[in-house]
NUZAPA-599425 format. One record per residue (C-alpha): x, y, z; residue number from 1; residue in three letters. Coordinates in steps of 0.05 Angstrom, whole numbers. Example, Ala and Ser with C-alpha at 12.3 -4.5 7.8 and 13.67 -1.06 7.14 Angstrom:
BEGIN
<site east="246" north="-90" up="156" num="1" residuo="Ala"/>
<site east="273" north="-21" up="143" num="2" residuo="Ser"/>
REM end
This chain:
BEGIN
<site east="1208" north="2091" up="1950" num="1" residuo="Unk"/>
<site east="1209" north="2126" up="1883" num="2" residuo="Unk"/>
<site east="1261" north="2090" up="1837" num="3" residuo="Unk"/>
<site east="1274" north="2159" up="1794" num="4" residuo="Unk"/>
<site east="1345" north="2156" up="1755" num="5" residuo="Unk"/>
<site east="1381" north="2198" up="1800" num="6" residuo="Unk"/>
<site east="1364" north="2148" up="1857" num="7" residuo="Unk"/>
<site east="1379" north="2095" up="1818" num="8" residuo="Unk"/>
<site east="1450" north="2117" up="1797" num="9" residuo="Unk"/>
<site east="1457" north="2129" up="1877" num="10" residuo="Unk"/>
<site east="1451" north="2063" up="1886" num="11" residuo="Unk"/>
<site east="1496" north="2048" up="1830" num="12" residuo="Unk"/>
<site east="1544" north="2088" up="1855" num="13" residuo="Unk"/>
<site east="1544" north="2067" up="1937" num="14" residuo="Unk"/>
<site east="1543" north="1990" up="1911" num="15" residuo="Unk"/>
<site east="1602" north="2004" up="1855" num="16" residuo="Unk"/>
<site east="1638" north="2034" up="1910" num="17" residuo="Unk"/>
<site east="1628" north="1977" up="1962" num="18" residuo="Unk"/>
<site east="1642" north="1921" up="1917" num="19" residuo="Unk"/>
<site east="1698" north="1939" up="1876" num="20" residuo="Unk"/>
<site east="1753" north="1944" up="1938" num="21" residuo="Unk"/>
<site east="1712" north="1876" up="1961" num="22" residuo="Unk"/>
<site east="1732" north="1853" up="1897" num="23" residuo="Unk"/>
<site east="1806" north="1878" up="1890" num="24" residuo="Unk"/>
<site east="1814" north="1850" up="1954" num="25" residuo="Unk"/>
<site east="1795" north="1778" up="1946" num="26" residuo="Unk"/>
<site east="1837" north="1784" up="1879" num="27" residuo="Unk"/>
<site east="1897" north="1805" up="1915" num="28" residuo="Unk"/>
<site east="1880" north="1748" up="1967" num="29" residuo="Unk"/>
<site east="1881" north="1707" up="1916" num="30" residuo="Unk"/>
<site east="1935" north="1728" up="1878" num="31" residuo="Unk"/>
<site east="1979" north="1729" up="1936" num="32" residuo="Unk"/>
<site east="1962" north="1653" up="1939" num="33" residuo="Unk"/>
<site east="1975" north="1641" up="1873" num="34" residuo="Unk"/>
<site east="2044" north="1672" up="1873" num="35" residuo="Unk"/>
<site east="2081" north="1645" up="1930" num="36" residuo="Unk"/>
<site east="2141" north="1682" up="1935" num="37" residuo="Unk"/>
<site east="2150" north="1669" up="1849" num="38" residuo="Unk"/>
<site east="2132" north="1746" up="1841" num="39" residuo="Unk"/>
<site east="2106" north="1804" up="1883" num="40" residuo="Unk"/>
<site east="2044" north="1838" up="1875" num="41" residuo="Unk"/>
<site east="2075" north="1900" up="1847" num="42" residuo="Unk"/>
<site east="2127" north="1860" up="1797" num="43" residuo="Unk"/>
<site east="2058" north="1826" up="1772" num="44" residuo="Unk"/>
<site east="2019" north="1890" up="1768" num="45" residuo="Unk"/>
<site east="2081" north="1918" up="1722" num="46" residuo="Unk"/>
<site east="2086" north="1852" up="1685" num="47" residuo="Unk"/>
<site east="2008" north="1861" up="1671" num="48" residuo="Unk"/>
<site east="2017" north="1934" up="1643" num="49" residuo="Unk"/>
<site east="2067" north="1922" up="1604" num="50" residuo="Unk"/>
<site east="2032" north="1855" up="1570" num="51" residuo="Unk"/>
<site east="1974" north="1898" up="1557" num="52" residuo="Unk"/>
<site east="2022" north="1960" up="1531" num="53" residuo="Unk"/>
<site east="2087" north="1940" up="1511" num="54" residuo="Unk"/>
<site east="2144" north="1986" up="1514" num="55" residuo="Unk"/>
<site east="2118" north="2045" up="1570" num="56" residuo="Unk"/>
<site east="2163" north="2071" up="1605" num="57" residuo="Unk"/>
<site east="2189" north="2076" up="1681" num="58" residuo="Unk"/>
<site east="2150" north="2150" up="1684" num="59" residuo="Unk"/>
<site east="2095" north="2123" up="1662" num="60" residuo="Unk"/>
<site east="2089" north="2055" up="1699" num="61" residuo="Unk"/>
<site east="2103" north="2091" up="1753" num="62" residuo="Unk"/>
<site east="2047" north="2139" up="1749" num="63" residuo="Unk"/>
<site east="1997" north="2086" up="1729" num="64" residuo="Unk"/>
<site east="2009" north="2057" up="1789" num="65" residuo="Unk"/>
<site east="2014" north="2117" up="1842" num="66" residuo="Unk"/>
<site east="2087" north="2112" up="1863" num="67" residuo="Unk"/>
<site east="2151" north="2144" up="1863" num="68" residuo="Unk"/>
<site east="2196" north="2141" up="1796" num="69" residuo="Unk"/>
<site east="2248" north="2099" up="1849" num="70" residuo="Unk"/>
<site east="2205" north="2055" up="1871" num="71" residuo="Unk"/>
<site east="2187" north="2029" up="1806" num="72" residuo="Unk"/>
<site east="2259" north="2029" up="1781" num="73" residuo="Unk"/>
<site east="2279" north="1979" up="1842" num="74" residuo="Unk"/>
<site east="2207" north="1938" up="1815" num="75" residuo="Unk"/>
<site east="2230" north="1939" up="1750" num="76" residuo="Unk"/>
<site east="2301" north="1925" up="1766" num="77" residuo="Unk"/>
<site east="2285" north="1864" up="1805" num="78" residuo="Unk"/>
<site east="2237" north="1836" up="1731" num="79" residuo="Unk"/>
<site east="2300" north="1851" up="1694" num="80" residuo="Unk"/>
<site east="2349" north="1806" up="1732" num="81" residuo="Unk"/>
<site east="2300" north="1759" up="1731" num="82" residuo="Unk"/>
<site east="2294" north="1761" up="1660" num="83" residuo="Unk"/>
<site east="2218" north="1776" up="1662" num="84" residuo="Unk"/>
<site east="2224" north="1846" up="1632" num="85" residuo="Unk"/>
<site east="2277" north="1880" up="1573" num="86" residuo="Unk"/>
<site east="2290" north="1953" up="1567" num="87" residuo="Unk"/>
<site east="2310" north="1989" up="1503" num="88" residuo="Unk"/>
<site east="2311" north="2060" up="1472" num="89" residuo="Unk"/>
<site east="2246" north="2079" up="1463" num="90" residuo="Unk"/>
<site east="2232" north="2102" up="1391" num="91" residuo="Unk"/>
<site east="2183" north="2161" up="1412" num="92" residuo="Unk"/>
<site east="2252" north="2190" up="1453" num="93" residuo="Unk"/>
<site east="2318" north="2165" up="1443" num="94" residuo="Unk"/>
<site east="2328" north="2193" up="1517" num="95" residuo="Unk"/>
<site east="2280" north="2152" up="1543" num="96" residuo="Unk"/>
<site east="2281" north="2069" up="1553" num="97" residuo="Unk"/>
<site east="2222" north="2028" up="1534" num="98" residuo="Unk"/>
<site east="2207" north="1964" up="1578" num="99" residuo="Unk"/>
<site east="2184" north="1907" up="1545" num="100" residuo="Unk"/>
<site east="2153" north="1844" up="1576" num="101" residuo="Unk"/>
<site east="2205" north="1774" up="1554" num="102" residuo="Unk"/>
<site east="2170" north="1708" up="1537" num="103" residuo="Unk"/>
<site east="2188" north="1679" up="1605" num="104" residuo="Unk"/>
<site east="2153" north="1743" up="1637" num="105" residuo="Unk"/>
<site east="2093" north="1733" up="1591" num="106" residuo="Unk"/>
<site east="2086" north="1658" up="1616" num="107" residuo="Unk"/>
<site east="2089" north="1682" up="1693" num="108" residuo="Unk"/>
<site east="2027" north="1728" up="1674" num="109" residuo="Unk"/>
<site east="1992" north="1672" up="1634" num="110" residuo="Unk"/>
<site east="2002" north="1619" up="1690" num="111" residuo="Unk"/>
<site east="1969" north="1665" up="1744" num="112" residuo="Unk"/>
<site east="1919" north="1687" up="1712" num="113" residuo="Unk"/>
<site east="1898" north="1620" up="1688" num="114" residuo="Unk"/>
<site east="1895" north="1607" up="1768" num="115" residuo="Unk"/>
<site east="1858" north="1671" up="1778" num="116" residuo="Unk"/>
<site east="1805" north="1651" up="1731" num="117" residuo="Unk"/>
<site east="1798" north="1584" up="1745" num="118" residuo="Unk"/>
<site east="1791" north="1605" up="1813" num="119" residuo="Unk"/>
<site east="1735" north="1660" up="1792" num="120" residuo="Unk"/>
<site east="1713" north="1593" up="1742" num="121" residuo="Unk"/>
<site east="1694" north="1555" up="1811" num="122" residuo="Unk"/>
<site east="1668" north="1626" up="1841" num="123" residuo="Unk"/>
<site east="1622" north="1631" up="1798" num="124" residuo="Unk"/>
<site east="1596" north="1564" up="1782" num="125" residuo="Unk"/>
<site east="1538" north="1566" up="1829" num="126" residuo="Unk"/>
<site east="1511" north="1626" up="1797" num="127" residuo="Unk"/>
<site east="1442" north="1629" up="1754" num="128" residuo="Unk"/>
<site east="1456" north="1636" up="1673" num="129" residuo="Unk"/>
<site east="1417" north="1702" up="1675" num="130" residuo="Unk"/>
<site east="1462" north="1734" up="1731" num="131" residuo="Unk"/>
<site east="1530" north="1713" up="1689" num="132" residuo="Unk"/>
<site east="1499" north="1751" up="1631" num="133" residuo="Unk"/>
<site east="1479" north="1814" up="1677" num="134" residuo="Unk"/>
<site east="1552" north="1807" up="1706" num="135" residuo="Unk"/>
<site east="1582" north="1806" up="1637" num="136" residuo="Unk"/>
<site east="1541" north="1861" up="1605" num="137" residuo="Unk"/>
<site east="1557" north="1906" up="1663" num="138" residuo="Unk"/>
<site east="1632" north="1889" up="1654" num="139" residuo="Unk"/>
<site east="1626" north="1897" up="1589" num="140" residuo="Unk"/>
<site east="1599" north="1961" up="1602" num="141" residuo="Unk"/>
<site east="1664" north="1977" up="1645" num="142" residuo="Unk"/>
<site east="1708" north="1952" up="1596" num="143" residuo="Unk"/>
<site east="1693" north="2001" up="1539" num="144" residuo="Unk"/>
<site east="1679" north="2066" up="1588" num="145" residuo="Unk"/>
<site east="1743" north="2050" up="1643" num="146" residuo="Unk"/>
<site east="1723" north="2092" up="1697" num="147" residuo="Unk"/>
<site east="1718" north="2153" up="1655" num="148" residuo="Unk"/>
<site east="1706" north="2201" up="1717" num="149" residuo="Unk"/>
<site east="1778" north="2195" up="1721" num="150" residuo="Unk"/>
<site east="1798" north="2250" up="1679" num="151" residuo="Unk"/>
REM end
């Protein structure tokens, strides 16, 4: 067969789409493991977003993550009683409220995702110091373009 680009990024493209779901799904696995019954999946995804960008708001956590505005206020809710996330007056709006990730919520995100990775630590292990590098240049890669077909 020809290898020209446009077969190439084909190929790409069919194998990005196979093994990223493979991928969320053995992290959710995971995750789900990790967890038991200390946070949901959802709480943990918002607890995540918010550690990355402090102070977004319900609208906007709740777009990021594809779900109604009332969903994520009962997510958020249950963070708040559990003193995981804060909400104040955003300083972009004063009509709008700001969520904030607390220090105990910060060390729930730490402590799973120093399971998830030394869980991915043991995963990858076996592999050849030439396919970690490939693996982390192509992340890499990911990292600094984040799906930009999304727009």
């Amino acid at each position: 067969m020809h290898d020209t680009n446009e077969n190439l990024i084909q190929t790409v493209s069919e194998a990005f789409l196979q093994t990223v779901p493979a991928a969320q799904r053995a992290l959710r696995s995971r995750l789900a493991k990790a967890v038991q019954g200390k946070v949901s999946i959802p709480q943990y995804r918002v607890l995540v977003s918010l550690l990355d960008q402090p102070g977004m708001t319900l609208k906007l956590l709740a777009e990021g993550e594809g779900v109604e505005p009332a969903t994520m206020s009962r997510t958020v809710e249950g963070l708040v009683h559990r003193g995981w996330v804060s909400r104040a007056v955003s300083s972009d709006d004063r009509r709008a409220v700001a969520l904030e990730i607390t220090d105990a919520g910060d060390h729930v995100v730490r402590e799973l995702r120093s399971h998830l990775a030394a869980g991915l630590q043991e995963h990858f292990a076996h592999w050849k110091k030439d396919d970690l590098r490939s693996l982390l240049g192509a992340l890499n890669l990911l990292a600094f373009d984040p799906l930009s077909f999304a727009h």
